[in-house]
C-alpha positions in Angstrom: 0.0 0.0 0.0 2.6 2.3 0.9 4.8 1.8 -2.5 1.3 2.6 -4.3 1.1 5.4 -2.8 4.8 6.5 -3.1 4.1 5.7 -6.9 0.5 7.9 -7.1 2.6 10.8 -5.3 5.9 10.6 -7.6 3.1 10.2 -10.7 1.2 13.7 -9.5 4.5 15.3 -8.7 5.3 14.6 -12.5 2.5 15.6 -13.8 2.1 18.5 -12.1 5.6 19.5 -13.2 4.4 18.7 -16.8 1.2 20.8 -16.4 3.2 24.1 -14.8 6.1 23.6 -17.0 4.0 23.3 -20.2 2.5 26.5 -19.2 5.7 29.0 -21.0 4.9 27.1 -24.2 0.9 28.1 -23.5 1.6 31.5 -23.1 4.1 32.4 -25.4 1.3 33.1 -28.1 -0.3 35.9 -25.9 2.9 37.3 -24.9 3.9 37.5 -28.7 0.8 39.2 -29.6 0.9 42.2 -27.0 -0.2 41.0 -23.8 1.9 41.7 -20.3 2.9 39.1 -18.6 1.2 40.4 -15.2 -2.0 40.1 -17.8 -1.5 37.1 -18.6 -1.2 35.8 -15.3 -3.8 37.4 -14.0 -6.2 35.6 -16.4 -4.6 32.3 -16.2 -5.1 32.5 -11.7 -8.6 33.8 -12.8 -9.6 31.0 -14.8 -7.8 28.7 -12.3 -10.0 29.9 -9.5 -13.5 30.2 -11.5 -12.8 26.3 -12.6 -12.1 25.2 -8.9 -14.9 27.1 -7.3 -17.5 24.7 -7.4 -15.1 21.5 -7.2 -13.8 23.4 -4.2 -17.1 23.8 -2.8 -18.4 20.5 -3.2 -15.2 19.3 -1.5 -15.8 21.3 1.4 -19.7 19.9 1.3 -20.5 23.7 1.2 -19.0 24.3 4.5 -17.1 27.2 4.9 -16.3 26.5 8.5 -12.7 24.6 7.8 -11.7 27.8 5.5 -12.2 30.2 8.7 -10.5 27.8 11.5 -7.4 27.9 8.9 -7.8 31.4 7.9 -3.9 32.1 8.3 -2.8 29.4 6.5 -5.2 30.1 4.0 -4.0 33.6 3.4 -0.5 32.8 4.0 -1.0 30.8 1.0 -3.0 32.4 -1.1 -0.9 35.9 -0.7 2.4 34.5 -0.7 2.6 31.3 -2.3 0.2 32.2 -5.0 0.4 35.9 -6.0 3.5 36.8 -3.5 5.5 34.5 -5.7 4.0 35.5 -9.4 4.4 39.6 -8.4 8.0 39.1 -7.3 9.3 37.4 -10.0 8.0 39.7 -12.2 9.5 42.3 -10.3 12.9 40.5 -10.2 13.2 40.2 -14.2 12.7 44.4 -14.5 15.7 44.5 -12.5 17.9 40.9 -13.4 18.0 38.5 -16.4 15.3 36.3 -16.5 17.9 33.6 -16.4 19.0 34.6 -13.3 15.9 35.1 -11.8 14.7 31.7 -12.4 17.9 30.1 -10.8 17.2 32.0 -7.5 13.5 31.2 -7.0 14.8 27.1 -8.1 17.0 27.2 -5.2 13.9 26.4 -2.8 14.5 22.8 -1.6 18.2 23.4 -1.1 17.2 26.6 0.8 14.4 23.9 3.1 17.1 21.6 3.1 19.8 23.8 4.4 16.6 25.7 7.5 16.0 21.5 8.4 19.9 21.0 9.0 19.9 24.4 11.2 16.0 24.1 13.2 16.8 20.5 13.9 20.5 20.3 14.1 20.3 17.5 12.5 22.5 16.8 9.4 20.6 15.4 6.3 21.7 12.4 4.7 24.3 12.2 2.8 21.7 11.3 -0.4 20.3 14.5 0.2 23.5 16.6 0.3 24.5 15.1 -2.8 21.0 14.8 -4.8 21.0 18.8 -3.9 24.3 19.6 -5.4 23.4 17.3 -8.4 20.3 19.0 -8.8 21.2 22.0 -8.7 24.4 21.4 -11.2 21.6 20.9 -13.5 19.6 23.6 -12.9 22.7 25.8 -13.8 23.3 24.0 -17.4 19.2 24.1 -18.2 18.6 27.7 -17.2 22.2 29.0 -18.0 22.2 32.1 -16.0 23.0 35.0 -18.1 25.5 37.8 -17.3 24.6 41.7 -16.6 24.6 43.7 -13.5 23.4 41.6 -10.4 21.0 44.5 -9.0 20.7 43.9 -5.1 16.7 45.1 -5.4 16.0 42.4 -8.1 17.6 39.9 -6.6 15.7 40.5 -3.3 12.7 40.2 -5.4 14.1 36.8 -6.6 14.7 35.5 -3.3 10.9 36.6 -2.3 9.9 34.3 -5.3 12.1 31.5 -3.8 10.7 32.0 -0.2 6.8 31.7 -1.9 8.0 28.7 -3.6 9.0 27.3 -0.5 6.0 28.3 1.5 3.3 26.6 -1.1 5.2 23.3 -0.4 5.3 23.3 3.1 1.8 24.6 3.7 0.9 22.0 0.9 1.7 19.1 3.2 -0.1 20.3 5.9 -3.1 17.6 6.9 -4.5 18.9 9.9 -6.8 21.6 8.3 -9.4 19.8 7.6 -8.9 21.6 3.9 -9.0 19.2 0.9 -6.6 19.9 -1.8 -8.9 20.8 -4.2 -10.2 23.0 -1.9 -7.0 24.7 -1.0 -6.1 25.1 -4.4 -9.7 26.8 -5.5 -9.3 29.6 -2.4 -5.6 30.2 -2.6 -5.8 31.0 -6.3 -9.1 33.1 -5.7 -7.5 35.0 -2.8 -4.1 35.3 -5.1 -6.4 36.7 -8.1 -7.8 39.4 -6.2 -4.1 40.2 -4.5 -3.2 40.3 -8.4 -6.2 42.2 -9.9 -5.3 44.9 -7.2 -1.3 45.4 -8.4 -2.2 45.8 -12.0 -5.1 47.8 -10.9 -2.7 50.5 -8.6 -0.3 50.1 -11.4 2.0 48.3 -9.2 2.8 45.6 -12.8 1.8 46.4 -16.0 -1.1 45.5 -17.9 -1.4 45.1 -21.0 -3.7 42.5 -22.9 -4.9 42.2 -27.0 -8.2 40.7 -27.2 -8.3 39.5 -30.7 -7.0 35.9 -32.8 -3.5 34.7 -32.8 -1.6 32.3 -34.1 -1.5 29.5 -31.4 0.4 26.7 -32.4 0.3 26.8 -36.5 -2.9 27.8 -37.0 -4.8 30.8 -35.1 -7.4 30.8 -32.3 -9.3 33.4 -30.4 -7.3 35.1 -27.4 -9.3 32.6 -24.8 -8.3 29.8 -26.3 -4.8 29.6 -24.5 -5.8 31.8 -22.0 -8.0 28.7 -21.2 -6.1 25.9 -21.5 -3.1 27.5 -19.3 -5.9 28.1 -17.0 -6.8 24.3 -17.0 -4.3 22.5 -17.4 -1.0 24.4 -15.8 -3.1 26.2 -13.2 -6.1 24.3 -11.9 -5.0 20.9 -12.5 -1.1 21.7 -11.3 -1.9 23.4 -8.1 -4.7 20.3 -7.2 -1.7 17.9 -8.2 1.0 19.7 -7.1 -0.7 19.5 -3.3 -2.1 16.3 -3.3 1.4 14.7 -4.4 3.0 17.2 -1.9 0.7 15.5 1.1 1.6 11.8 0.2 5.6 12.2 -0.7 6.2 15.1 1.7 7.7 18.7 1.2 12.1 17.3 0.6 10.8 15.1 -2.2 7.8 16.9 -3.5 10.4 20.1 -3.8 13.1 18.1 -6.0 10.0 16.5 -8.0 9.1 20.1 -8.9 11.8 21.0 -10.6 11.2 18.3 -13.0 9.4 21.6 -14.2 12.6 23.1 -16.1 13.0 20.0 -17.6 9.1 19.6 -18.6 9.2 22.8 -20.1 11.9 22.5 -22.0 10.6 19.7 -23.6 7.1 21.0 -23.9 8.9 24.3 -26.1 11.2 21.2 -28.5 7.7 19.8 -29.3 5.6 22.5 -29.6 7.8 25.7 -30.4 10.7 23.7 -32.2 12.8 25.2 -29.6 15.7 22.8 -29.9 17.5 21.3 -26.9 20.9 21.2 -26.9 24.0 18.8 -25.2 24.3 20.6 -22.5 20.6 21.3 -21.5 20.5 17.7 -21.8 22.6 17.0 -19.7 21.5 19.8 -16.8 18.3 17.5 -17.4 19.9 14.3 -16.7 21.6 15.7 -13.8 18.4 17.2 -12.0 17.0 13.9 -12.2 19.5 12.0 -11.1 19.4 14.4 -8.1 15.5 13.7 -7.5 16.6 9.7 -7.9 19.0 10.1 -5.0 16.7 11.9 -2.5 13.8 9.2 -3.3 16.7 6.9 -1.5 16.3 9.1 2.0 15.9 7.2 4.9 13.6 6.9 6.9 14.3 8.7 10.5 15.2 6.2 13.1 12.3 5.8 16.0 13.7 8.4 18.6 16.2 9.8 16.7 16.3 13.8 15.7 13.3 13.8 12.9 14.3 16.4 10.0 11.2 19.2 9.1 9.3 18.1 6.7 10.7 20.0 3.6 9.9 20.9 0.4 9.4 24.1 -4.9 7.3 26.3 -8.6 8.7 29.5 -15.8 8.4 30.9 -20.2 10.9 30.8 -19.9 9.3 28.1 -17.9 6.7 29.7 -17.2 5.7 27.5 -14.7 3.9 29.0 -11.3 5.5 32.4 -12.4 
């Protein structure tokens, strides 16, 4: 029972990795015909949300109750892990390459990693230590961070991304709310929609939208048509996935699965895009998951012994959560 569910979690973690990583290849069309990229989030969170609500609802059998008794954790998540993270890492690429950027906000489960060693004083296996600096080798050759002037304001924006991230995978794993993960996912992305409709509206990001057709994927389609299908597919169904697979494998392993993400979406642009991959991409690929291969081989804590916090991650440019 417990390898089936080790095998349901690793298969949601994927897919949910597949679903927010396929979402740069999504966008791309409405970025190349005009829109902002604060508008297109904000429509892809508000089509996210509208599709959850009733799901949500039903999950929640129409009580409200649960939402209020967790109303910090609710809001912690909805503001921070939902819009926190999509408004700073569009305010980190104004300032730093997007490159950059993106390598930051990635560095969430070595950054969980690195708070378990120092809250429990407890070092992490050595599979851990070495499936983080694998990973993250990897991350350097997919994303190849590009050079220009490191500004210190954009890279604080970065490491507000990374620290959102972080928070939607250890409030993910979180059990004792009573919360389903559908449920979770409908109000944090409703909360997060109306956190976003209010920057663009004070003019905090841009917006920017064309509502006409575009070419979407060799032929043309009406502006709603990916607007849509990145709603549903790398919003609704991720965030649902993304938690449910982050409640049966944990935040440490959940946090590596996710950034299966820059490989997905890499992927996702070859096929779609013709975006070609090359050698060294490749290999970054390879390498981050061969680092998610060795962190599956944790151990289990020893009865008694110093228990590590559970730990946890969410471009185009993979355009993932962002």
């Amino acid at each position: 029972m417990r390898a089936s569910r080790g095998i349901l979690g690793i298969t949601l973690g994927l897919g949910s990795g597949l679903a927010f990583g396929a979402g740069g290849a999504i966008v791309k069309p409405l970025l190349e015909s005009g829109w902002s990229p604060g508008a297109a989030v904000f429509f892809r969170v508000l089509v996210g949300a509208l599709l959850l609500l009733v799901p949500g609802l039903i999950a929640l059998k129409f009580d409200l109750r649960p939402l209020w008794r967790a109303k910090w954790t609710v809001l912690t998540y909805s503001v921070i892990a939902v819009a926190g993270v999509q408004l700073a890492f569009y305010m980190s690429i104004s300032r730093i390459p997007v490159s950059t950027a993106l390598l930051i906000e990635y560095l969430a489960p070595v950054a969980l990693v690195a708070l378990a060693w120092v809250r429990t004083r407890h070092v992490p296996q050595f599979v851990v230590l070495a499936g983080s600096v694998v990973a993250i080798v990897g991350l350097v050759l997919v994303i190849g961070p590009a050079g220009g002037a490191l500004d210190p304001v954009g890279i604080a924006f970065a490491a507000v991304a990374m620290i959102g991230v972080a928070v939607y995978y250890v409030l993910g794993e979180r059990s004792d709310t009573g919360i389903p993960p559908i449920a979770l996912a409908a109000v944090g992305l409703f909360i997060g929609c109306l956190v976003l409709g209010l920057s663009l509206a004070v003019g905090l990001v841009p917006f920017e939208a064309n509502f006409t057709v575009m070419p979407f994927f060799g032929t043309t389609a009406p502006w709603w048509v990916p607007v849509l299908t990145v709603g549903a597919l790398s919003t609704a169904f991720a965030y649902v996935s993304g938690i449910m697979a982050i409640q049966i494998l944990g935040t440490r392993l959940a946090s590596f699965l996710g950034l299966s993400e820059v490989v997905f979406a890499g992927i996702v642009a070859w096929i779609l895009l013709g975006e070609a991959i090359g050698p060294v991409q490749l290999l970054g690929g390879l390498l981050i998951l061969g680092g998610i291969v060795l962190v599956r081989f944790e151990r289990p804590a020893l009865a008694g012994g110093p228990e590590p916090m559970p730990v946890p991650v969410g471009t185009v440019e993979p355009a993932s959560r962002t």
